[in-house]
Each structure stands twice: as C-alpha cells, then as structure tokens.
C-alpha positions in Angstrom: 0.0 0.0 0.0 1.2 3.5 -0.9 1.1 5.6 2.1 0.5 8.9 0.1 -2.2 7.7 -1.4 -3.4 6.5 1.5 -2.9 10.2 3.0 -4.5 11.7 0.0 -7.4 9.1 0.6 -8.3 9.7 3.9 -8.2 13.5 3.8 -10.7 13.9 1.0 -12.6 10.9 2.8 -12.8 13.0 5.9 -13.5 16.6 4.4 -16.5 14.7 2.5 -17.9 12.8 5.3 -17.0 16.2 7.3 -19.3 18.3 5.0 -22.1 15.9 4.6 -22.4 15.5 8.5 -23.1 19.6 8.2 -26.9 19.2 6.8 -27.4 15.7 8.2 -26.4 16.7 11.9 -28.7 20.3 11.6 -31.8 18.0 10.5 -31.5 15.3 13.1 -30.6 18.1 16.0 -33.8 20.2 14.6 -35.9 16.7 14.6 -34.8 15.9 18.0 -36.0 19.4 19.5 -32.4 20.9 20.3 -32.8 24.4 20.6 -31.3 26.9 18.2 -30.6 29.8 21.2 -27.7 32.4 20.3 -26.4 29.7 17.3 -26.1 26.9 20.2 -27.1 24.6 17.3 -24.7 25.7 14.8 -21.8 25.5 17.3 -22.1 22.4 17.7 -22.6 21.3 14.5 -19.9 23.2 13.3 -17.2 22.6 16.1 -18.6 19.4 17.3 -20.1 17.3 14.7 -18.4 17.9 11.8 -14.9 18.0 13.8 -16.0 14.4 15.1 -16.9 12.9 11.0 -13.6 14.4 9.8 -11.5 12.5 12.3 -13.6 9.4 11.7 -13.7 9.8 8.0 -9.7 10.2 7.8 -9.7 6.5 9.6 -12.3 4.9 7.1 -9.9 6.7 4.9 -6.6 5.0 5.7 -9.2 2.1 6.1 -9.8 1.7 3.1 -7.2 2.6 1.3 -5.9 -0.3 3.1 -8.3 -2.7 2.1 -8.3 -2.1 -1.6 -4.2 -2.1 -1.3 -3.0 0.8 -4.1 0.4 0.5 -4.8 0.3 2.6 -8.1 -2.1 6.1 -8.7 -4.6 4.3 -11.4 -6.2 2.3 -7.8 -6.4 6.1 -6.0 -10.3 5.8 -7.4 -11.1 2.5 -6.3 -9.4 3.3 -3.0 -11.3 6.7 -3.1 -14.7 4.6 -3.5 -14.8 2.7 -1.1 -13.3 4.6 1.7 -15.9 7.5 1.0 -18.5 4.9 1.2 -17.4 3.5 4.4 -17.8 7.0 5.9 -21.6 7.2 4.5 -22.1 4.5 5.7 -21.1 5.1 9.0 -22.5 8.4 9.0 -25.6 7.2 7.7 -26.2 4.1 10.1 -25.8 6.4 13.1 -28.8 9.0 11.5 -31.0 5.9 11.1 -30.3 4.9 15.0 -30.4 8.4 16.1 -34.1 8.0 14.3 -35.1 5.6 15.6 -34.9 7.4 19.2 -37.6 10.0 18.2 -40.9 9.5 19.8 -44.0 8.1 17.7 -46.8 10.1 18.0 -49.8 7.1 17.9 -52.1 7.5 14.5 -55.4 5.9 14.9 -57.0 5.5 11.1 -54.5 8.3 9.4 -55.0 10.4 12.2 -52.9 12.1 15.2 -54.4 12.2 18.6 -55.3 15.7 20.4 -56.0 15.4 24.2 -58.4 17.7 25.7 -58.5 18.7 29.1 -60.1 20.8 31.3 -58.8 21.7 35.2 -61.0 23.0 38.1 -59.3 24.7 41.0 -61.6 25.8 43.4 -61.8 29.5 43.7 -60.6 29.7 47.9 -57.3 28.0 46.3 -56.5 31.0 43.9 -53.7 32.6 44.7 -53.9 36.8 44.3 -51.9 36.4 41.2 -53.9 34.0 39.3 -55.1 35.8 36.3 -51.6 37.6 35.7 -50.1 37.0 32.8 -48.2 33.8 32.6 -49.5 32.6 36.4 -50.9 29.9 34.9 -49.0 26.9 33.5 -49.5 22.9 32.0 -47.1 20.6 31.0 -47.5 17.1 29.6 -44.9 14.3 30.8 -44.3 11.2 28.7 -40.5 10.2 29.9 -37.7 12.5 29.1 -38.1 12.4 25.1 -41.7 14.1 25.3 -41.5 16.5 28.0 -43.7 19.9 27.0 -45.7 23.1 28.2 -49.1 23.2 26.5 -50.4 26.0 25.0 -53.0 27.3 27.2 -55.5 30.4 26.1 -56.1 32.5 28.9 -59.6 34.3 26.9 -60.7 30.6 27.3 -60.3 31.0 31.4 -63.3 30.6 32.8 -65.3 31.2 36.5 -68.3 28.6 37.6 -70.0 27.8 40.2 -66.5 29.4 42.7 -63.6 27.6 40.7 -61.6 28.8 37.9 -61.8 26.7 35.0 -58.6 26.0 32.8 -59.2 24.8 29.3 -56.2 22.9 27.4 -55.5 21.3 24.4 -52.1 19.4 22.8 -50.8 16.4 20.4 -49.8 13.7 21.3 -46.3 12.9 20.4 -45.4 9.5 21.9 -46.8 6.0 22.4 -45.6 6.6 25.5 -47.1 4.1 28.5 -47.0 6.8 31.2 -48.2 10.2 30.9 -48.6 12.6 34.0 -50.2 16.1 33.6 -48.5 18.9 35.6 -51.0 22.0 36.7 -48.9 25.4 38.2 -50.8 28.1 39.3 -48.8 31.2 40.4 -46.0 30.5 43.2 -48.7 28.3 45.3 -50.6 25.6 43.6 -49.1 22.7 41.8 -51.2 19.5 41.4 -50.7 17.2 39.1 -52.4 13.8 38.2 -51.1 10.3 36.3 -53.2 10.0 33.1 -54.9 6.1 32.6 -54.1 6.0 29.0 -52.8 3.4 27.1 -50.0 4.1 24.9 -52.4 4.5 21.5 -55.6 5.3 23.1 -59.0 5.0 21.3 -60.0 8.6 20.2 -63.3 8.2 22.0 -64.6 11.9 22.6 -66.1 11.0 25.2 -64.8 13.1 28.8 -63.5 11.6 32.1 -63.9 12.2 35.2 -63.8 14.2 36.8 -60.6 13.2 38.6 -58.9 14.4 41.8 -55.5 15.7 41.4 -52.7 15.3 44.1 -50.6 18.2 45.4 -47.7 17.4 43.8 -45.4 19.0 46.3 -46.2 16.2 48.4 -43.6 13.9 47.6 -44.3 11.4 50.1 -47.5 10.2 49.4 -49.5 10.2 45.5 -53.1 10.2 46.6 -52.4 13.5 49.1 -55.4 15.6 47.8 -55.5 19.3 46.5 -58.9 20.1 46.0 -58.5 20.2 42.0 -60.0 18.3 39.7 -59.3 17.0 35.9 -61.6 15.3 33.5 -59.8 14.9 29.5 -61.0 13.4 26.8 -59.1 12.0 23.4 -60.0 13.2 20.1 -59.0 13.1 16.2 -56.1 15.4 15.5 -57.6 17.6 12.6 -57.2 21.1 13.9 -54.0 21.5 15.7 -51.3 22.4 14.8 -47.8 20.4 14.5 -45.7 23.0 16.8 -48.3 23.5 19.4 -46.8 21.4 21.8 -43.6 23.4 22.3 -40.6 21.6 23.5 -39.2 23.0 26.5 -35.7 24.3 26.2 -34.3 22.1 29.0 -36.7 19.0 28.3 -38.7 19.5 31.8 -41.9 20.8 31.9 -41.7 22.7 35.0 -40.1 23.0 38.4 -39.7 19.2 38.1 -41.6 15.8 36.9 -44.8 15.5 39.0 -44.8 14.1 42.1 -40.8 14.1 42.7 -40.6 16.2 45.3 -37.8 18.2 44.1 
C-alpha cells in the first residue's frame, strides 16, 4: 500500500464525510428538539459534529485505502470509493439509530391524537396572582423524550360555580405508557395527576372524570389531595397544529416531573 495515497485518501474521505455531516447533523438536532438559542445549534454542528466525522472519516480513509491495497495512482479511485463509502455508511447508520430514538406520535385510522382537558381549581385556592399573565402553566410528561408546556388560552379562562376553569388542548407525540399532567398556578398551587391512558388510546370523545389531582409537592404520598379536579378526553387530530406542543428548552416541563418532590 502507498502511504500517500493512503494520506490523500483519507483526507478527502474526511472533508466529504465532514461536510455531509453539516446538513445531516442540523436535520437530526432540529428533529430531535435541540434548541437553536444564540447559534447553540450551529456551534455544535460546526465545532462538534463535523470536527467528530472528519476525524472518523480520515480513519475509514486509511481504512480503506488499506483494504483495496493501491500500490500505483490508477487504484487512487477504487481506494477513493470505497473509503468514501465506508464513511456514509457510518455516518448514515448512526442517522438511522439516532431515528429511531424520536418518539411516535400514535395514529389511529390516518389520524394524530389531540387530548383535551379541562382543570378545576376551586376559587378559595386561587392565589392573588392568578389571572396575571403567565401565572398559569401545563405541561404534559411522557418520559424524558416528550416532555412539553401546553399551549393554554387565557380568553378561554373561565369562573363557575366558585372555581376557575382551565381549558387545554395538545398532540400527542409518543406512544408513551405513562403520561402525567402537571397544573402550576402562580407561586402556590401545583397538582398534578397520572393520566390512565394506554399508549395508542381510542380517540373516544367521550370526557373523564372528573378526577382528583394530588398536590404534587407532596412527595411522600401520590393520593395526598389538593382540592383540584381533571376530567380529559381523546379526540382526532384535525385542527392542531404540528408545533403547538412546544418543546421545553431544557426538556422539563416545570419546576420538576410531577410528584418528585424536588
């Protein structure tokens, strides 16, 4: 084996691999939720990612140089060829696994799923600050991956028979077996309450409930009550919008998961 073509091979193995990684590594990150804050994103990409393929590709360079064995200039091609395809390769097979960690949203019949909910905190529980802007909050917990606030509309706020009535509406992202809804009401109530659902559920319509939530600063006991109540109901995604349910920026929806005490 020539070592300078093997040189020559495995730097233009690892500036192509390096450059492809650039587009690749932006979609995936974008896919995955990574926020794009002050060009976080593109940092990364640009002194992480693509760093990262161009040292791999220079070793599938030298790699394959060495398996196709050039010993004149007329193999620099074949050696080129395959070393440049052991670096999509690698670069591709780790795209496909880093896909196949994205949550499934669950489609019933073509269709997305939209849970609807509707909280009822009694009106002695409001704090002074309730109908500030921003006092009130809801997040949706499915495991790390699918972790959001929900978009709530505060014109939709409502006050019957003395409790303020929170209407809220969001996607479903993940075919996730556990789901926990997280209710924050100025500095003072948090409640929160573990969702029966299974991990496609039937798009039924039809409401719950309603259910008793649990303070959920009470970490040591799950069926401590708080005096607010939940009742949801699964429907047919065909109004919402994709980006409603807005990623958080840290992946937690709120002071903490519901019910950990921290």
């Amino acid at each position: 084996m020539s070592w300078k073509i093997g040189i020559v091979v495995a730097l233009l193995t690892a500036l192509i691999t390096a450059l492809v990684t650039g587009p690749v590594a932006d979609k995936l990150t974008g896919m995955h939720g990574v926020p794009n804050v002050e060009g976080r994103r593109e940092f990364s990409i640009v002194f992480l990612f693509m760093p990262t393929a161009f040292v791999v590709g220079f070793l599938l360079g030298l790699l394959g140089t060495r398996l196709v064995g050039p010993t004149d200039w007329m193999h620099f091609w074949k050696a080129l060829g395959v070393s440049v395809l052991l670096g999509q390769v690698a670069l591709w097979g780790v795209a496909g696994l880093s896909l196949l960690a994205l949550p499934r949203p669950p489609v019933v019949d073509g269709h997305r799923l939209a849970l609807e909910m509707e909280v009822r905190v009694p009106r002695d529980r409001l704090p002074p600050e309730w109908a500030s802007p921003g006092a009130v909050r809801m997040s949706l917990y499915a495991g790390h991956r699918d972790n959001h606030y929900l978009g709530l509309d505060p014109t939709r706020f409502r006050l019957e028979d003395d409790a303020l009535v929170v209407p809220a509406r969001t996607v479903l992202n993940s075919r996730a077996p556990f789901r926990s809804i997280s209710f924050l009401l100025g500095a003072e109530v948090w409640v929160a309450h573990d969702l029966p659902l299974p991990a496609t559920p039937v798009p039924d319509g039809i409401w719950s409930g309603p259910w008793p939530m649990r303070d959920a600063r009470d970490a040591r006991s799950k069926d401590h009550p708080s005096g607010a109540t939940l009742r949801y109901r699964v429907v047919r995604d065909e109004t919402v919008p994709w980006n409603e349910a807005r990623p958080h920026p840290t992946g937690r929806s709120g002071p903490a998961r519901p019910g950990s005490g921290r």
